[in-house]
C-alpha positions in Angstrom: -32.9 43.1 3.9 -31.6 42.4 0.3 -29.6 39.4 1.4 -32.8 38.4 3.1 -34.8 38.2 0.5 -32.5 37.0 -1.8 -32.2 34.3 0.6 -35.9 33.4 0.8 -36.2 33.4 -3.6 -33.4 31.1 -3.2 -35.3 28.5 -1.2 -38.3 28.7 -3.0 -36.5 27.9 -6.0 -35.0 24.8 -4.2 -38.5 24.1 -3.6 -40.5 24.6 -6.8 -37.4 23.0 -9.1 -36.3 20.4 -6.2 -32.9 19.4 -7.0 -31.5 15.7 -7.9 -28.9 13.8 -5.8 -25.3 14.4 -6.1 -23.9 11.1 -8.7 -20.6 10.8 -7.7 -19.1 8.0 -10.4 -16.4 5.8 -9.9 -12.9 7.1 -10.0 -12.0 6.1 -14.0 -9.2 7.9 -14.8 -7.9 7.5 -18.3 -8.6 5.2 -20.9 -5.6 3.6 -22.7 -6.7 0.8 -24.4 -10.1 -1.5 -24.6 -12.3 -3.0 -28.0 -14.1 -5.7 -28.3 -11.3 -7.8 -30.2 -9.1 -8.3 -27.8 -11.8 -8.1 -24.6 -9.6 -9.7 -22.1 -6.6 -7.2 -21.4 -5.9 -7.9 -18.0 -2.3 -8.2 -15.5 -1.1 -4.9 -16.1 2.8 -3.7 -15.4 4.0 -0.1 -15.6 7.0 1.6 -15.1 8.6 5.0 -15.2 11.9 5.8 -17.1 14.8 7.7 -15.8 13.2 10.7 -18.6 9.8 10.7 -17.1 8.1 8.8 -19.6 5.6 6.0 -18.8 6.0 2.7 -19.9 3.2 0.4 -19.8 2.3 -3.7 -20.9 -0.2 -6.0 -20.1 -1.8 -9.1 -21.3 -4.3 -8.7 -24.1 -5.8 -12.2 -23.7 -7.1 -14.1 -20.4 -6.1 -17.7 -20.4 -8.9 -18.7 -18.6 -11.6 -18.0 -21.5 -9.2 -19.2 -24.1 -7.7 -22.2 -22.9 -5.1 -21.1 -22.5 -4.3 -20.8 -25.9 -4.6 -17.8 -28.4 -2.2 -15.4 -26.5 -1.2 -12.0 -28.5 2.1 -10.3 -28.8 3.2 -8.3 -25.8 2.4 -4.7 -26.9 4.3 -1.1 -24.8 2.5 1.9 -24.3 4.1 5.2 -23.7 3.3 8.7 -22.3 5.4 11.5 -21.7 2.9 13.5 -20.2 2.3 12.2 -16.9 -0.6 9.6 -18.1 -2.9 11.9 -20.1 -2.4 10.7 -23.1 -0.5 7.3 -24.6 1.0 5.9 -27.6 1.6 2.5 -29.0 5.7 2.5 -28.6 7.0 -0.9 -29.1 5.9 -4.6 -29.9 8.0 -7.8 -29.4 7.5 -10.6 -32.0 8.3 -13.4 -29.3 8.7 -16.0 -32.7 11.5 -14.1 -33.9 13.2 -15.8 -31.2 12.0 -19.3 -31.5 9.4 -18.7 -28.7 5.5 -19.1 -29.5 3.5 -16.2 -27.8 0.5 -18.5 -27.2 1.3 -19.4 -23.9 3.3 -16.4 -22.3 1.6 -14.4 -19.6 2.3 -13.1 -15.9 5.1 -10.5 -17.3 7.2 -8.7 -14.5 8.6 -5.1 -16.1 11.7 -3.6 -14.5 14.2 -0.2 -15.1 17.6 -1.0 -13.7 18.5 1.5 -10.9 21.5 1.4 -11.5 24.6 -0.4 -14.3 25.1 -4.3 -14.1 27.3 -5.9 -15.8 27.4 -3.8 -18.8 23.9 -2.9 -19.0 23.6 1.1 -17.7 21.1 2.6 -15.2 17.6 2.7 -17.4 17.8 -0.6 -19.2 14.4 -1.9 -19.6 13.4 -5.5 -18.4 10.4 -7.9 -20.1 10.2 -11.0 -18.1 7.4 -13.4 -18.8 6.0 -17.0 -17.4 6.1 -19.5 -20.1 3.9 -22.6 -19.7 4.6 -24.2 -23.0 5.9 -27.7 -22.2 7.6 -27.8 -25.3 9.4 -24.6 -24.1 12.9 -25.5 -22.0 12.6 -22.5 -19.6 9.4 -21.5 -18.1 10.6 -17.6 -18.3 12.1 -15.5 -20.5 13.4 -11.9 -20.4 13.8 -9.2 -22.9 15.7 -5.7 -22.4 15.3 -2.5 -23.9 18.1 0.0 -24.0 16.2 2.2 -26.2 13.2 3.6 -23.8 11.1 0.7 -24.8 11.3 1.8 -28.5 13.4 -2.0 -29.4 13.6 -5.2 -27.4 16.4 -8.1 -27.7 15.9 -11.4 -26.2 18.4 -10.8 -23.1 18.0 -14.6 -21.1 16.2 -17.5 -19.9 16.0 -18.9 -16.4 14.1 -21.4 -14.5 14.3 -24.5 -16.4 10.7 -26.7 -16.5 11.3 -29.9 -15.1 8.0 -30.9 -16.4 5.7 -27.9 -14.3 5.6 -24.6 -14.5 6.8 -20.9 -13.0 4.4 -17.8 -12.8 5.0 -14.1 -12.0 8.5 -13.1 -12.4 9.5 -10.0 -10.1 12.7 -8.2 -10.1 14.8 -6.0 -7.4 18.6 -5.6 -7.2 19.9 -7.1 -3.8 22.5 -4.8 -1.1 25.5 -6.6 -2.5 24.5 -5.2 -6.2 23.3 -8.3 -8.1 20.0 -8.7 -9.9 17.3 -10.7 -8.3 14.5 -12.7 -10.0 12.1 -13.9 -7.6 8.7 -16.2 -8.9 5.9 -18.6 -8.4 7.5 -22.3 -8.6 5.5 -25.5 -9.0 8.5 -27.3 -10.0 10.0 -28.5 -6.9 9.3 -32.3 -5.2 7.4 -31.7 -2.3 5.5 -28.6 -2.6 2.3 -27.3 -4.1 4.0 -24.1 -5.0 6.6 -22.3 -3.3 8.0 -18.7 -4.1 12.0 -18.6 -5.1 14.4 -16.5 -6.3 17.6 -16.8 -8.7 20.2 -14.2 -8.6 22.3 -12.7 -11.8 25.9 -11.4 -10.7 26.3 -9.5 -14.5 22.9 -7.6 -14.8 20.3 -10.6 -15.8 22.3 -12.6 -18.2 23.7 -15.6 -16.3 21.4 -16.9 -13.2 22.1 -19.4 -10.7 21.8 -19.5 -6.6 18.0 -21.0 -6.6 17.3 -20.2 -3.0 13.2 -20.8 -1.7 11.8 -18.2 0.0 8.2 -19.1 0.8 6.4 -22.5 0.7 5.6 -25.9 2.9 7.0 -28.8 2.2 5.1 -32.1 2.4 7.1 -35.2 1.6 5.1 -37.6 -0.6 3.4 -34.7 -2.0 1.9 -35.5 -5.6 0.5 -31.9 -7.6 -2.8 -33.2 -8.9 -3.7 -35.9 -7.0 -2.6 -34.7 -3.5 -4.9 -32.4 -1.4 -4.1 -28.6 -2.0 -1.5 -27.5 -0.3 -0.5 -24.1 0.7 0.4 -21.8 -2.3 2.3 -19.0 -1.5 2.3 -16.8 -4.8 3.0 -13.4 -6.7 5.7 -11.4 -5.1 5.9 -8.0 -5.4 9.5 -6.1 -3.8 10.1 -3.1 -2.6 13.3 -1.3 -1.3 12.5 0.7 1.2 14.3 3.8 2.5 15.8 2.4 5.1 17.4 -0.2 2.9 15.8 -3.0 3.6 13.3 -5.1 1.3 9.4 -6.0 1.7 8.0 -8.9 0.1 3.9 -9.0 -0.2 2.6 -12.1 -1.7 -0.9 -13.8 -1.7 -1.0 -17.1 0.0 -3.9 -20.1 -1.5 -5.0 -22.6 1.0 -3.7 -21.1 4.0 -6.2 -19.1 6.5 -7.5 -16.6 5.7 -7.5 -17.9 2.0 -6.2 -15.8 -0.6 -4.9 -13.2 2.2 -1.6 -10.9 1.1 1.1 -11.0 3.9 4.5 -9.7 4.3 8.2 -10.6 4.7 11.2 -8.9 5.3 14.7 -8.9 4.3 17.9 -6.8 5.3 19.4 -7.4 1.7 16.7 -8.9 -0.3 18.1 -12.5 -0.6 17.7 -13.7 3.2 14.0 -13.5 4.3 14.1 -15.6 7.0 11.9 -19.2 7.5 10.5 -19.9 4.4 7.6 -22.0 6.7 6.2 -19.1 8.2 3.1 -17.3 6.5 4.4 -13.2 7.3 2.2 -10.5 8.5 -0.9 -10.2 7.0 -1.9 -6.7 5.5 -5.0 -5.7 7.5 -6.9 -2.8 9.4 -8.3 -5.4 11.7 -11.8 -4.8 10.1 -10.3 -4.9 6.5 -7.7 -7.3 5.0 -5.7 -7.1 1.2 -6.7 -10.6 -1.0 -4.9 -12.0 -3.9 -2.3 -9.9 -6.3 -0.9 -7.8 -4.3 0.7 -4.3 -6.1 3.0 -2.4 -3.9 4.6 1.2 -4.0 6.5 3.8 -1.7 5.5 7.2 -2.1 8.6 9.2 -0.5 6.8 12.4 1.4 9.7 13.5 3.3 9.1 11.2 6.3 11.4 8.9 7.8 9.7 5.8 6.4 7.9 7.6 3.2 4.1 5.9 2.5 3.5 2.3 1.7 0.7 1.6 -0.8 -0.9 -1.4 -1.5 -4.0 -3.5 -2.9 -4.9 -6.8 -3.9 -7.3 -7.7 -6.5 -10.1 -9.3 -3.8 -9.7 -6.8 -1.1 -12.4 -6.7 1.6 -12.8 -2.8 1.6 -14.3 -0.6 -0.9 -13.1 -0.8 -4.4 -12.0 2.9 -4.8 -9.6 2.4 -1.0 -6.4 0.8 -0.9 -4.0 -0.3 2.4 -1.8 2.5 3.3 1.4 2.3 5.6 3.6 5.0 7.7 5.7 2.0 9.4 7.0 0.0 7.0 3.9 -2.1 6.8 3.8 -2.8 10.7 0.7 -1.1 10.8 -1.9 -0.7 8.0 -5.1 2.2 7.5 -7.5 2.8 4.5 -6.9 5.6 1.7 -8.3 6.4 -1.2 -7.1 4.7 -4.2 -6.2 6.1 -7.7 -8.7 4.0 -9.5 -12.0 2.1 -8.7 -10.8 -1.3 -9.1 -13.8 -3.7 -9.3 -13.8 -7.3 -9.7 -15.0 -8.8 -12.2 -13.5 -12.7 -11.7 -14.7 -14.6 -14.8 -13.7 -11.7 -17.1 -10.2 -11.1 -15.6 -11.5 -8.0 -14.6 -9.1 -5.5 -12.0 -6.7 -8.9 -12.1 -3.2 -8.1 -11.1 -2.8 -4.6 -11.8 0.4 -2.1 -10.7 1.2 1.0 -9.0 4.3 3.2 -9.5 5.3 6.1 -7.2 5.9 9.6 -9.4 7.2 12.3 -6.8 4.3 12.7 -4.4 2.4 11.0 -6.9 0.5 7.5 -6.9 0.1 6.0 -10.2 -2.1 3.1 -11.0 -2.8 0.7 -14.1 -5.6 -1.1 -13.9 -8.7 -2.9 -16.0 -12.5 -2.5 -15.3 -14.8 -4.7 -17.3 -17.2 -2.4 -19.1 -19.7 -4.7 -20.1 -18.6 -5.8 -23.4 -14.5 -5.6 -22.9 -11.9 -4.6 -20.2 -10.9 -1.4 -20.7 -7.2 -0.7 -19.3 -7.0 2.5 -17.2 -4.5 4.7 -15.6 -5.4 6.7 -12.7 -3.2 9.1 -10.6 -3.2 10.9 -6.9 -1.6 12.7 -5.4 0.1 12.8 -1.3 -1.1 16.0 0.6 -0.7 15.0 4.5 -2.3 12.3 5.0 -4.8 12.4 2.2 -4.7 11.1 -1.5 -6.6 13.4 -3.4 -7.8 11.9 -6.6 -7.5 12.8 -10.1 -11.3 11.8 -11.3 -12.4 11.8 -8.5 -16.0 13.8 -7.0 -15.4 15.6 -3.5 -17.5 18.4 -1.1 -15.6 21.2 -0.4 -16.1 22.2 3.3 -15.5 25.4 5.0 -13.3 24.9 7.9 -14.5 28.6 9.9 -18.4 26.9 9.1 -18.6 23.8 8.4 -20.8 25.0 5.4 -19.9 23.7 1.6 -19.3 25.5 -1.9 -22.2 25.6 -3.5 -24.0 26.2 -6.9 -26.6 28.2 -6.0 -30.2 27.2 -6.2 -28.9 24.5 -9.0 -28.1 27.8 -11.4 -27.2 26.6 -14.6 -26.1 30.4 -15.9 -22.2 31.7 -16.4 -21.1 33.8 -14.2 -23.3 32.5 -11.0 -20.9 33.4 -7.6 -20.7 30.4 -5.5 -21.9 30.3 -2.1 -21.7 28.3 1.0 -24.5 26.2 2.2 -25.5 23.7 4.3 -24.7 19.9 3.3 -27.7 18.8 1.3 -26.1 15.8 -0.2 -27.1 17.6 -3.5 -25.6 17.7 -6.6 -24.7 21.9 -6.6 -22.1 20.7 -3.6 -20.4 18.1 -5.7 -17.4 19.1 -7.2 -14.9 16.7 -9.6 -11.6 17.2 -9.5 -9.4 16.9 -12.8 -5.4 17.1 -12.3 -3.3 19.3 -15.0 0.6 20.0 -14.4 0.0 19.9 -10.6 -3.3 22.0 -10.6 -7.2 21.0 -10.7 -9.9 22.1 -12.8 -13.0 22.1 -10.3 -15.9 21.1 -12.3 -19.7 21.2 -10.6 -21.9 17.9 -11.2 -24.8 19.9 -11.4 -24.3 22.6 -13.7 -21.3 21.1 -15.8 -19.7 24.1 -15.7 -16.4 24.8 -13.9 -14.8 26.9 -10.8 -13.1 30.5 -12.4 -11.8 33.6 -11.7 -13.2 36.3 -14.0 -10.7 37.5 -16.4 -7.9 35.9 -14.6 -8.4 38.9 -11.6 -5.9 39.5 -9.2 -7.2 42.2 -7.5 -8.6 41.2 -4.0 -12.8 40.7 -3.3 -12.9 38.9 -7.3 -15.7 37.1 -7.2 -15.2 33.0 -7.5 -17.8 32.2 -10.2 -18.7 29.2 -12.8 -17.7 29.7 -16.5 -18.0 27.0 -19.4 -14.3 25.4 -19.9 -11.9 26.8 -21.6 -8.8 25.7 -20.7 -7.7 29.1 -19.8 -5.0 29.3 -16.7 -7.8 31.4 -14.6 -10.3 27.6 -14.4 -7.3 26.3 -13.1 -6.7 25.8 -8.7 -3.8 24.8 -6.4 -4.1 23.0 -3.5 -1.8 24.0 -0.5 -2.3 21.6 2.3 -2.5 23.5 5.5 -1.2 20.3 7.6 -3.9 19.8 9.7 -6.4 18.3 7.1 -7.2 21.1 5.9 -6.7 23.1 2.0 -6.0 26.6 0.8 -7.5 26.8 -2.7 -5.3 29.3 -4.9 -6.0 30.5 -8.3 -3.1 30.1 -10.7 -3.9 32.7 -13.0 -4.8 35.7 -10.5 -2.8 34.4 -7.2 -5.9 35.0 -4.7 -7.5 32.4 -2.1 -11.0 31.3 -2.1 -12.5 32.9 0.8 -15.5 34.1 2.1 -16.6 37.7 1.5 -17.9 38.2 5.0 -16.6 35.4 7.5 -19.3 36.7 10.0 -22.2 36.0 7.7 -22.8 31.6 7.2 -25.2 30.7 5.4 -25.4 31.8 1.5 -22.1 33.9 1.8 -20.6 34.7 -1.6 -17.2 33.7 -1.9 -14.7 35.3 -3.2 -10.7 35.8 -3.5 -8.6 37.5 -1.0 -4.8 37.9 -0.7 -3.1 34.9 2.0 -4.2 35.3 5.4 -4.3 33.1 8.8 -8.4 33.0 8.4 -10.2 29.4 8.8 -12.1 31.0 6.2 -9.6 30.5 3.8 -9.2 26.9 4.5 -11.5 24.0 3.4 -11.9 20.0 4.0 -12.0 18.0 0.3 -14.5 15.2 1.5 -14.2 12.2 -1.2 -18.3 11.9 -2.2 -19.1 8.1 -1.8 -22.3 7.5 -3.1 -22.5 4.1 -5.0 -22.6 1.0 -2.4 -23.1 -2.9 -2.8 -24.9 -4.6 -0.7 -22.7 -7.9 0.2 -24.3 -10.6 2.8 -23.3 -10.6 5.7 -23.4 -14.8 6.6 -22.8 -15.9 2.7 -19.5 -14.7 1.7 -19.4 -13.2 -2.0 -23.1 -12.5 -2.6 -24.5 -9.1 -3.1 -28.1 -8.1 -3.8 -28.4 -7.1 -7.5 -31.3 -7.5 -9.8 -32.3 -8.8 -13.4 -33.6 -7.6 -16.9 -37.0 -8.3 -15.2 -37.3 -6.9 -12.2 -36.4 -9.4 -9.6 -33.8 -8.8 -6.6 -32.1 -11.7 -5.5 -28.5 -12.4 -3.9 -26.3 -14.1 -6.3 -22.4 -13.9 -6.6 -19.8 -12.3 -8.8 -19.7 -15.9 -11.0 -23.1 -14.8 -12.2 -23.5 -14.3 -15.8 -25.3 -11.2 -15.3 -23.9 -7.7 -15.6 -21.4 -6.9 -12.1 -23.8 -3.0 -12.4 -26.3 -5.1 -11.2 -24.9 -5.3 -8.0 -24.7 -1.5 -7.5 -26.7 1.1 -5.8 -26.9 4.5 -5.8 -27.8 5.7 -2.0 -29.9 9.3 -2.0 -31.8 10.5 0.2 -35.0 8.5 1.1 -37.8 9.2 -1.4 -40.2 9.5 1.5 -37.9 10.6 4.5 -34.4 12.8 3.6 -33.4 11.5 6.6 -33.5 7.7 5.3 -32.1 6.7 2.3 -33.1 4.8 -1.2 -31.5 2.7 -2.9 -31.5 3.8 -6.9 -29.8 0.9 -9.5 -26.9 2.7 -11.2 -27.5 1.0 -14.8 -31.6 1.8 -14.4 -31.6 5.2 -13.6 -35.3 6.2 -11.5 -35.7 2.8 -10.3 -35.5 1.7 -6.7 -35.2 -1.3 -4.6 -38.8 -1.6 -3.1 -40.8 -4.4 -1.0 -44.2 -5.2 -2.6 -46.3 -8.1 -1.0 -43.4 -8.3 1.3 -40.5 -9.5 -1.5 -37.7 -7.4 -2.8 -38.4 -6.0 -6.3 -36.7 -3.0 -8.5 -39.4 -0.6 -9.3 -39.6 3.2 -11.0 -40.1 5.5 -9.0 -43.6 6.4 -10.0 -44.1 9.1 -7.6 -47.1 7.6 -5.3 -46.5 7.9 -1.6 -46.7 4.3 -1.5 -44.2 3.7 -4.1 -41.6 6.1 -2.3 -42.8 4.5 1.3 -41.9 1.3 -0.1 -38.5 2.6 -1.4 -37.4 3.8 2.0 -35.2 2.7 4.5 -34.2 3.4 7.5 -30.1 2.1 7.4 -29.1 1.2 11.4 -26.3 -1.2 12.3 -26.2 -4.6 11.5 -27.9 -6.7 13.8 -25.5 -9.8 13.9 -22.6 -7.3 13.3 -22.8 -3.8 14.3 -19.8 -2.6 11.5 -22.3 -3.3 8.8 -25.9 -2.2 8.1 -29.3 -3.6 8.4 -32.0 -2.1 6.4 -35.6 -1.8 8.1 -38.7 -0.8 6.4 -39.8 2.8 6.8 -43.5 2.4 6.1 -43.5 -1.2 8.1 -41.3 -0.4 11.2 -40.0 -3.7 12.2 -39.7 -5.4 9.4 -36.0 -5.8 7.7 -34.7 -6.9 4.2 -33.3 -10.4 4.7 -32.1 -13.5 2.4 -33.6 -16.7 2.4 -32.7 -19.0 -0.4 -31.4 -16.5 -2.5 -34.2 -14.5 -2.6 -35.1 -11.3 -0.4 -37.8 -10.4 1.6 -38.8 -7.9 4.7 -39.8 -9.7 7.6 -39.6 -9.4 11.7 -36.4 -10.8 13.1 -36.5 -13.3 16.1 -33.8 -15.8 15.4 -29.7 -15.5 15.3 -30.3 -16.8 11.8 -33.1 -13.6 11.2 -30.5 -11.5 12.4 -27.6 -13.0 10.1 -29.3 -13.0 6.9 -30.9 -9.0 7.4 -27.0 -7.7 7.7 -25.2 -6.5 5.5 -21.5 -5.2 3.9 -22.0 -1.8 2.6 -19.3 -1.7 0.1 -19.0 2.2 -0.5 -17.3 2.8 -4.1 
């Protein structure tokens, strides 16, 4: 009777102090580097030293806005804890060597594996595209035998014959010599082909210029010719089989932009350089332009392939994931939310880096004023990255209920419950990485998962504290392998379980010594909860809205801020079971109709306000794998372009249908 009415107090609560929406955010990780005078740090390359320390570059000007001119000194950043906090290391003063840094970009950073020529296993290579014609060689390399603490001009390849070479990439080939593959525009006959030059004592002395990718056209004249297929920045990797994977982006060759793959048995032969490789893709999703590319070794034969481009068609916070080599490709969270931003050089060309069961990313997001460089990290559990940063529901496997702040309690000490999913902000849970554990903190209350007084005695209660760093706020996750987590303290050594498995809804949790119990085992579901809105027939639009109001499709070219593109999906403000659309950079306003037009409104709480502000999302009617949107309080009627601007009408026409669908980008 208690627990009953309890129970009931609970509700009203719910009811008399309703509760807001779970904001999930973007996956951010940490913040390196950003200020407003240098605000185009893009093309980021990391590495990690045989010690464990991080080494990290990138370019602290875009050429694009400068003409290309103006380029700074490349800059190394260090961290020997695992990314949570970084140093400025190193600097090289390109001049010092009779080089100007104003036109050196595209760097390629490499540890040798191994001694070549006299250079041991950890020497540290710079390589950089040079595209100053008064330059002789269009790349240069530095080494570092120091950790990245000194550099020495160590060579020079790829001499300019009047154009230029981009993105230098290294690897070491199966007969031990060091391979420098790039972007060349230099050769008769082609718009740009990739190539490679091979070093037999450890990057000093290069010869053997073999192509590897490209189309030849006889007659071919760069700048007067039609565009020709550009195949471009290569990224290796060894896999652990032995064998070599090249992923490159390829320009004017269908579809555009597109990464594919090819293959090599010892990373010089890669077969016909006419042929465009396998193209990364899910079949619904596909990986554009810059391509990064790790292997995550998890025991299995062929480890885990990760990639992204910079202009991938799925959601910003996914990348492409592979079990077979790349034969086959899936979707999986990514360590960052890597959004585009293409007149600001924004998520241009960044790296990942495989740590143990770790994925490691550096990446840039344009915050509005600057790009900020970031560093994000996951880490492998099954099948499943889970995401330092990151927001997740925590699902009980025995009953399908989720951890829960109860009643939105905002007081230490509160015991957690299960509960149904609400979509609310009590379930939401972000997860922080430390040392291989997670601090769980909830986005409602701001306070975090504990175990009183560090208790290892079995029943503890699991409760919310304020955080204070002590080992008892701190959880491991032991994946169960079949999806599923145990959540263990590390202070007190208990499981999160619940106190009595035959009662559901609003059981306490507590902690209980190991057992075989579902009870003990929970489902982290990543929260997605921030969408754009892309067009379905007119690729690269998304709805967004201006300073004043208005709601429009316009593309990412637009001068106005890329967070006006972004929505917030809660539950409809007239029907839960719909959904509204809030603006993420206008908190409390909504995408509404009004005198049938599209318009961004505060919520003002009429009914006709939060009628107007509902929809009801089914799928798309030219393309059931994305979304339409139909009115809630004028059934019938669906948001849809016409020249540029948005409107609900009734659909009759192909051409209705086409412009009232939509990509849901989730983020």
């Amino acid at each position: 009777m208690k627990r009953t009415l309890t129970l009931l107090m609970l509700v009203l609560l719910a009811l008399c102090f309703p509760l807001s929406a779970a904001f999930a955010e973007d996956a951010q990780g940490t913040t390196i580097y950003g200020d407003a005078a240098t605000p185009h740090c893009f093309y980021e390359r990391m590495v990690e030293l045989p010690d464990g320390t991080l080494l990290a570059t990138w370019l602290r000007e875009f050429p694009v806005n400068s003409g290309w001119t103006g380029m700074q000194a490349p800059q190394f950043f260090a961290s020997t804890d695992g990314g949570r906090t970084w140093s400025l290391r190193s600097e090289i003063a390109p001049e010092n060597d009779g080089i100007s840094k104003d036109k050196l970009g595209m760097p390629g950073l490499f540890v040798l594996p191994q001694q070549l020529g006299e250079w041991p296993a950890g020497t540290i290579l710079y390589a950089v595209s040079d595209w100053d014609t008064e330059n002789e060689y269009t790349i240069h390399i530095w080494r570092s035998t120091d950790n990245g603490t000194s550099w020495q001009l160590h060579s020079q390849l790829a001499p300019r014959a009047g154009r230029s070479t981009w993105e230098p990439e290294f690897a070491v080939s199966a007969d031990g010599r060091l391979v420098c593959y790039y972007s060349d525009e230099r050769q008769t006959g082609y718009d740009q082909c990739i190539a490679y030059e091979v070093s037999p004592d450890g990057g000093v002395s290069w010869g053997g210029y073999t192509i590897v990718a490209g189309e030849y056209e006889e007659g071919w004249v760069p700048g007067v010719s039609e565009g020709n297929w550009r195949p471009g920045m290569p990224r290796v990797q060894k896999l652990k089989d032995g064998t070599y994977l090249m992923a490159h982006e390829n320009i004017n060759a269908s579809p555009n932009g597109a990464v594919t793959l090819r293959r090599s048995a010892d990373g010089l032969s890669w077969g016909d350089p006419r042929e465009l490789g396998s193209l990364v893709t899910t079949g619904a999703d596909t990986a554009f332009q810059c391509p990064t590319l790790a292997l995550v070794d998890d025991g299995s034969p062929c480890g885990r392939l990760f990639l992204r481009g910079m202009n991938d068609s799925c959601s910003p916070s996914l990348c492409f994931t592979s079990t077979d080599n790349g034969d086959t490709w899936s979707l999986i969270d990514a360590p960052l939310t890597a959004v585009r931003n293409e007149s600001r050089g924004s998520s241009w060309s960044g790296t990942f880096a495989a740590s143990g069961a770790k994925l490691l990313e550096l990446n840039n997001y344009f915050n509005g004023e600057y790009n900020e460089i970031r560093f994000g990290t996951g880490t492998l559990y099954g099948d499943q990255l889970i995401v330092s940063g990151a927001d997740y529901k925590l699902v009980n496997t025995a009953s399908g209920l989720c951890m829960d702040d109860p009643a939105g309690s905002l007081e230490q000490g509160t015991q957690m419950i299960l509960w149904t999913d609400n979509a609310l902000k009590t379930q939401s849970w972000h997860l922080e990485e430390d040392a291989g554990a997670y601090k769980l903190r909830c986005n409602y209350s701001g306070l975090v998962l504990d175990n009183k007084e560090g208790s290892s005695q079995p029943g503890s209660l699991v409760r919310q504290w304020e955080d204070n760093g002590a080992p008892a706020q701190r959880w491991l996750l032991e994946a169960c392998g079949d999806g599923a987590f145990r959540i263990k303290n590390v202070q007190g050594g208990l499981y999160i379980d619940v106190e009595d498995p035959q009662e559901l809804l609003h059981a306490p949790l507590v902690q209980m010594p190991l057992s075989d119990s579902a009870a003990q085992k929970w489902r982290l579901e990543r929260i997605y909860e921030i969408v754009r809105l892309g067009s379905y027939n007119i690729g690269g639009t998304f709805i967004r809205h201006a300073a004043d109001g208005t709601v429009r499709i316009d593309g990412d070219f637009t001068t106005q801020p890329l967070k006006d593109s972004e929505w917030r999906v809660v539950p409809g403000l007239a029907d839960a079971d719909c959904v509204s659309f809030e603006a993420v950079n206008r908190p409390g306003y909504y995408l509404r109709h009004r005198d049938g037009r599209l318009t961004l409104s505060q919520d003002d709480g009429t009914a006709l306000m939060r009628g107007d502000a509902t929809w009801r999302s089914v799928p798309g009617l030219a393309d059931a794998g994305c979304v339409s949107l139909e009115s809630y309080n004028i059934p019938g009627n669906y948001i849809r372009h016409r020249d540029g601007i948005l409107y609900i009408t009734a659909i009759t026409t192909q051409l209705d249908q086409a412009d009232a669908t939509f990509r849901q980008i989730k983020q």
